[in-house]
N, C-alpha and C positions, 0 to 999 in steps of 0.2 A: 083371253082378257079383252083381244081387240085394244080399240082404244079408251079405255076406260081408264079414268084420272082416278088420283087420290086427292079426296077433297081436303085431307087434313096438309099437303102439300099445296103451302102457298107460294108459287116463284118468288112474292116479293117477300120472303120470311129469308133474312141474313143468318138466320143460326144454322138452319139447314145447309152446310158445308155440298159442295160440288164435288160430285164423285167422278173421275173417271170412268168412262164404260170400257167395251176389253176394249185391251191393248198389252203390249208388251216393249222390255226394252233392251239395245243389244247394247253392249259397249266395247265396245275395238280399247284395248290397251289396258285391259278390268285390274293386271296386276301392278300396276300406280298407285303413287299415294292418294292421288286425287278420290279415286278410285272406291280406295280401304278405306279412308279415312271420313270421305263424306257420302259419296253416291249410296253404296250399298248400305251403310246407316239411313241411309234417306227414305231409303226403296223400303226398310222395314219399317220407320217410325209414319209412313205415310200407311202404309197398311195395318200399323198396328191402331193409328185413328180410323182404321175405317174407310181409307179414300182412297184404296186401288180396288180396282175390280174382282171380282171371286178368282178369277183365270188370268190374272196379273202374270207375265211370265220373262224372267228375265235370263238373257245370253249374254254372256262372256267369251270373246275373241281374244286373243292372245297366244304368244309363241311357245309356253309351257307346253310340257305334254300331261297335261291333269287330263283325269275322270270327269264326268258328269258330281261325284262326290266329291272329288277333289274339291272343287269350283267350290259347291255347295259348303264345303268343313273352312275354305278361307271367307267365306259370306259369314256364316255363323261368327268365325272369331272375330270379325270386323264391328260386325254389328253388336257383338257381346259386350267389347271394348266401345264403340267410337257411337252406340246409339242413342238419343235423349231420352227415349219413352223406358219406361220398364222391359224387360225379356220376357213376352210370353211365349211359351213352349208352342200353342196349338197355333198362335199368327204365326210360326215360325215354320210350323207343319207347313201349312198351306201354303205361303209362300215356297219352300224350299222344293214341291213339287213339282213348282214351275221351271225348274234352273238349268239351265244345260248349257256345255262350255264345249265351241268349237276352238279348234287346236292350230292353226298355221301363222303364217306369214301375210303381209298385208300387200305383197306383190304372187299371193300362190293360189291359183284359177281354184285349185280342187276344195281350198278352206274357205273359199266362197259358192259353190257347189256345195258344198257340207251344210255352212252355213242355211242355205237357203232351205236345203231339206226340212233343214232343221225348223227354221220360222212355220213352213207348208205344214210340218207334224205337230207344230204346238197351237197352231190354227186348228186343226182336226180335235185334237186332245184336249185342247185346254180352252175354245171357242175362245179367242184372241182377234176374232175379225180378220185378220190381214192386217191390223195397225199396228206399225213399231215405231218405234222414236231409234235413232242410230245415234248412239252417246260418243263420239269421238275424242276421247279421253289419252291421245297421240301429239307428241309433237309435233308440232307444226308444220313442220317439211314432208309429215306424211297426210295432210289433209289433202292432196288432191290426187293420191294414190286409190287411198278407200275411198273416194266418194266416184272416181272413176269407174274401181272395181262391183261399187253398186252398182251403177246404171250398167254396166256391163252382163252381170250377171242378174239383170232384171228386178233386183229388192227395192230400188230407188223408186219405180211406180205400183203401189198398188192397185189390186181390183175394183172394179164397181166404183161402190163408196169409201173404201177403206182409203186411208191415209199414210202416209210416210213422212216422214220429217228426220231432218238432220241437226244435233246440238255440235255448237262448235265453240272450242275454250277458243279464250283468248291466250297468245297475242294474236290478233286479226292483220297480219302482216307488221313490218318493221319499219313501214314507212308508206307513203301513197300509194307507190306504184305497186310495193306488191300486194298492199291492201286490194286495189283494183285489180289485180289478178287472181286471189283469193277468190274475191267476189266473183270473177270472171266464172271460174271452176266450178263453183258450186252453186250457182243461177244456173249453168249450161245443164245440171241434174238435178237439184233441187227448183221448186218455183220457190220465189221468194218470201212466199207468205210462209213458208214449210221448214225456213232456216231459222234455226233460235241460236244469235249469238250469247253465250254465257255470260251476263258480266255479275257475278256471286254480290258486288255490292248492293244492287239494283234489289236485290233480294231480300235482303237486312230490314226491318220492320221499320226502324227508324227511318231510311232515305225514304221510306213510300210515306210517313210521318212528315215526313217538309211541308208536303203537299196539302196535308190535310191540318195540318198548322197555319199552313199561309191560305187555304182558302176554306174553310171553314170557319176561321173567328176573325172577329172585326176588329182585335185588338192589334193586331201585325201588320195587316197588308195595306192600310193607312200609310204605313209607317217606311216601308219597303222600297225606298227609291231613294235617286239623288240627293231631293231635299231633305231628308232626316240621317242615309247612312251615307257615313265619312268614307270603311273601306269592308272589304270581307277577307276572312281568309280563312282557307280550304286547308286543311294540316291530317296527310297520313303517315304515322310514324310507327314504326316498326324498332322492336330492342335487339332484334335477335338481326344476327347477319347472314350470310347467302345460302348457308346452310350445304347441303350435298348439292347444290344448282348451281354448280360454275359451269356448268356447259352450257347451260340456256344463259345465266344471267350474263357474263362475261359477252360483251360485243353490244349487249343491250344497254343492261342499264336503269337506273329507278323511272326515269322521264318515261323513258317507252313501255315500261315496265307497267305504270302505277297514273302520271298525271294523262296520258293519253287516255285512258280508258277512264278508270274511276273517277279520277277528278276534273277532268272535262265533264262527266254526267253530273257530279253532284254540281258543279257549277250552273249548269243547266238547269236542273231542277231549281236549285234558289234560287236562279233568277229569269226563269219564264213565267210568261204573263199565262194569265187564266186559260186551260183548255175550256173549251163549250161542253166537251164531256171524257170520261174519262177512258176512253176504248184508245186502244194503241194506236191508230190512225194520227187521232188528233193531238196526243200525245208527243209522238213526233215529231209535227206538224210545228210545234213551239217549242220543241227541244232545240229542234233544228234552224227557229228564226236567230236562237240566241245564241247558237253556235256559229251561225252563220256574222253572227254581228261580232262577235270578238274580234280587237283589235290587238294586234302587239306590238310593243312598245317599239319606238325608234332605234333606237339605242338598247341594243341587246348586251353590250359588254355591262351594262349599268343596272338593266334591269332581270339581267336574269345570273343564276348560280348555281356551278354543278362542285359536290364534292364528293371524298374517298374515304371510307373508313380508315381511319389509322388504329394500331393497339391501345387501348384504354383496358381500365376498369369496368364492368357491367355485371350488379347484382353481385359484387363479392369476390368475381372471378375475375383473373386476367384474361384479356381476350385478345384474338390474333387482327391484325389490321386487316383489308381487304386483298394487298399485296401479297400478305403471307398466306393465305388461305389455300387449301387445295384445288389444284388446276387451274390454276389463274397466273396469267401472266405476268412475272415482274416490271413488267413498264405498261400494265393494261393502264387505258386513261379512259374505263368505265365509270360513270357515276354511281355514285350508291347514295346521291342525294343530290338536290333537285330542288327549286324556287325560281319560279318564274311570275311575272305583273304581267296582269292580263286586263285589258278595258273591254265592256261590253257597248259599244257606240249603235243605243236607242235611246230612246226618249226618257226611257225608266231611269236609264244609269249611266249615260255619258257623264264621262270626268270621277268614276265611282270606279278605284283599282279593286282587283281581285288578286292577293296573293294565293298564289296553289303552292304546294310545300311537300313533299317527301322522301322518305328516307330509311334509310337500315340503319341500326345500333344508333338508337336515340335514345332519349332520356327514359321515355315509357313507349308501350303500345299502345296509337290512342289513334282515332279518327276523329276528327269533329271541324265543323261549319260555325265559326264566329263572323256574327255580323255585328260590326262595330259602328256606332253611334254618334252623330257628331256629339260635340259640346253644346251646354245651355249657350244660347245666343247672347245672353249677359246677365252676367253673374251680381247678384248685389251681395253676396257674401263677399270679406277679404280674401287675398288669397291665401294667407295663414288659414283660415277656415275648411279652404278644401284643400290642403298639402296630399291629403291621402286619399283623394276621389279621383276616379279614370273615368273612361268613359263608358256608357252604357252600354251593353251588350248581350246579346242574345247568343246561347250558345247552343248548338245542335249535336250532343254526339253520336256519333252511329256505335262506336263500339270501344272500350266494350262491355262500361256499364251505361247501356242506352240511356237516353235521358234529353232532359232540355235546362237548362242555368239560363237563370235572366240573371244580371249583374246592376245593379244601381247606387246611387249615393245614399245613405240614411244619416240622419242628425246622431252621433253620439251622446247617448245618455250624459247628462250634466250641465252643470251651466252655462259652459261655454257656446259658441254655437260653432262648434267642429262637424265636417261631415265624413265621411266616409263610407267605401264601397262595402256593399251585403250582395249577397246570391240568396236566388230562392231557384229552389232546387227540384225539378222533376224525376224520378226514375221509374222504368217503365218495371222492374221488379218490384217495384213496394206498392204502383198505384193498380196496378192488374195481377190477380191470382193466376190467369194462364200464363206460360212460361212462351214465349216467344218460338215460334217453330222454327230448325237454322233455315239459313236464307236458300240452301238446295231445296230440301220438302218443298216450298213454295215453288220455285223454278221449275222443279220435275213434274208437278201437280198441273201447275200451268202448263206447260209443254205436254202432258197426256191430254188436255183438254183444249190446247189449242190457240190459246192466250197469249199473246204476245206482247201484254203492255207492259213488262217488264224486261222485255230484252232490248238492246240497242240495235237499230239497223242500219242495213250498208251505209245508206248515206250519210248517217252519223259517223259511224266510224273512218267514212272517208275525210271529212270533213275535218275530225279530231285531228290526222293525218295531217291536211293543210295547215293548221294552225301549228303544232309541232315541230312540223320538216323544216322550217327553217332557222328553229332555235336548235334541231341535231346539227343542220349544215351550218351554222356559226359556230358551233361548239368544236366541229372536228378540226375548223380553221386557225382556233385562238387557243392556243394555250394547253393547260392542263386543268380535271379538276381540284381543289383545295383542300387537303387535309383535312382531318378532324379528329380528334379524339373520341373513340367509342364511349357511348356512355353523355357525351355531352349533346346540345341541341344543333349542332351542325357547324359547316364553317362560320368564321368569323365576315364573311362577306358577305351572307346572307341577311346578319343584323345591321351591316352597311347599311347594305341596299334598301333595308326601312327606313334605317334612319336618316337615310337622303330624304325621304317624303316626309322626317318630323312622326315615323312612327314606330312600333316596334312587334316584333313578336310576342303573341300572347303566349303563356306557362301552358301549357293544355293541364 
């Protein structure tokens, strides 16, 4: 063919979806939830659109002693169960050719020898280039085990032009310092353009929606500052509590858990100013001036709040408090919920708080981004008139029926002249017939191809780090966290702590 185009491919044509060319992917720890439940779902529902490569080939590392089939019969069950697109038999074929599951330990030289053969024979077999993505889908504490064990065993640089890259879940350390040694580790093997930190929210259709809500239409970003918005507030809630995760969550906790990562991003994202365009550089570039400007509050006993599950009601059932739970220590003084006042000190929004908020066993599972309104500057109605009007508000939820709620006052039908609050109502299922792809497909698709405007980087995440560490190091000093009954919206301190400022928690 040489280089002969297709004329009916036009780069600037947005329907035309980006494929992947080969490549393959390993994943160290394949038998996790993580794992079953999303990855390998992912890996089929992207090929069964059409966007992996012919020779797509995916490895499985873990301490099982499976088959090559083995691997292959838990891929299938996974994907039967936990897929979005339909099951077809023959994407399933073709996929399932690719698959092969090396067998060791993630300290044992020879399952990395194995390994490697193995990548070198699916490169021959299956023309895979030399490119893999290494899905680290491990505990924490073993991330700087395998990524040594690669550069060791040479998989960490490929040939020529091929590529390597390393995904790394979070938690991205427990605090600065080991943040910075995290990063330490895997700069020293990976370059940094080649690290894709996970952060699954960043993924979600809706947070890349902020963006194109606030700079695309002129009705918002008018509106987007000091002088119109009174406060914001960032709320992830969760019903269900710590589940089989008391060995990781026990010693963390929701803050480091949940407002380090996620909600530090989404904070960012609503309130950085314009990138120049939209490539991961620049992107950064103002995630980071406004991470960089967050202030916190003086007075940390006042403005921030940690609490504990206690036994309640949830959905019918009785449920165990956080104490009782298995493998959790009777006197742990873990949070399982979380509110902290955060200022962003620039031009846009000095003197504009941001509450961040999270939690296990809440009312519902809900995420969303309220930007709240001041009040009309003066009112000629009485105030019998607006008894029932709050204030205006723009609502963003990510999940988990996506969507957007504006909130405003309307005249009540009748003579009187009564106002009161109306929503109008967006959802992204009713207004688009395609069905939103989970926020992995996109992650893994981006990561074969190289894109990294949706991952957070080191500096981010070191940064999140600074802002954090010193509301954990106040917290370990003062006290205990606050009670709560499961099922309700958190401690009683938390609605304090609003209504010191004359405000309150919104219902999500």
């Amino acid at each position: 063919m040489g280089n002969h185009t297709n004329p009916l491919r036009d780069a600037q044509d947005r329907r035309l979806p980006r494929i992947a060319g080969p490549s393959g992917l390993v994943i160290f720890g394949v038998t996790g939830d993580l794992s079953r439940k999303k990855l390998m779902p992912a890996v089929y529902d992207l090929s069964n659109r059409g966007l992996l490569p012919p020779g797509f080939s995916l490895v499985g590392f873990a301490r099982r002693d499976w088959a090559d089939e083995d691997f292959t019969r838990v891929v299938h069950d996974s994907v039967k169960q936990y897929a979005r697109t339909p099951f077809r038999e023959e994407v399933w074929r073709q996929l399932a050719e690719g698959m092969r599951f090396v067998q060791g330990t993630f300290d044992d030289d020879e399952a990395f020898v194995r390994l490697r053969g193995t990548i070198d024979q699916l490169d021959k077999e299956r023309g895979t280039g030399g490119n893999f993505a290494f899905y680290l889908s491990v505990p924490p504490k073993f991330f700087p085990t395998v990524v040594r064990q690669l550069k060791k065993h040479g998989l960490s640089e490929g040939s020529g032009d091929s590529w390597r890259r390393a995904v790394i879940e979070k938690p991205f350390g427990h605090d600065l310092a080991s943040a910075q040694e995290l990063n330490r580790v895997v700069h020293d093997v990976f370059p940094a353009h080649e690290v894709f930190r996970i952060d699954h929210y960043l993924g979600k259709e809706t947070v890349q929606n902020i963006l194109a809500l606030r700079f695309a239409n002129t009705m918002f970003e008018p509106l987007w500052n000091r002088s119109y918005v009174d406060h914001v507030q960032i709320t992830m809630a969760e019903d269900i509590g710590i589940g089989g995760r008391a060995g990781y969550y026990d010693g963390i906790g929701s803050a480091r858990d949940v407002i380090q990562n996620h909600l530090l991003q989404l904070l960012a994202l609503t309130a950085m100013e314009e990138p120049a365009s939209f490539d991961a550089d620049t992107l950064v570039t103002e995630k980071l001036k406004v991470l960089n400007a967050v202030k916190l509050p003086a007075d940390l006993g006042r403005h921030t709040v940690r609490g504990q599950y206690a036994a309640g009601w949830q959905g019918g059932e009785k449920v165990a408090g956080y104490l009782e739970e298995e493998g959790i220590d009777p006197a742990s003084a873990t949070d399982t919920y979380a509110a902290i006042k955060l200022e962003v000190d620039n031009r846009r929004w000095a003197g504009v708080p941001f509450y961040l908020r999270t939690g296990k066993r809440l009312g519902r599972r809900v995420t969303e981004i309220a930007v709240v309104f001041q009040r009309a500057p003066y009112s000629p109605f009485n105030t019998t008139d607006t008894q029932e009007l709050g204030r205006n508000a723009l609502v963003i939820r990510v999940q988990p029926d996506e969507g957007i709620t504006v909130r405003f006052g309307s005249k009540v039908p009748g003579t009187q002249m009564e106002i009161r609050d109306v929503t109008m109502d967006f959802a992204y299922g009713e207004s688009f017939t395609e069905s939103s792809p989970e926020a992995y497909e996109r992650l893994l698709l981006d990561l074969l191809l190289g894109d990294a405007n949706l991952f957070p980087r080191h500096q981010e995440v070191e940064r999140s780090w600074e802002i954090l560490d010193p509301i954990e190091e106040f917290w370990a000093r003062h006290g205990k966290p606050e009670p709560y009954t499961a099922g309700t919206w958190g401690p009683k301190a938390a609605d304090d702590m609003l209504a010191r400022d004359g405000r309150s928690w919104r219902r999500p």
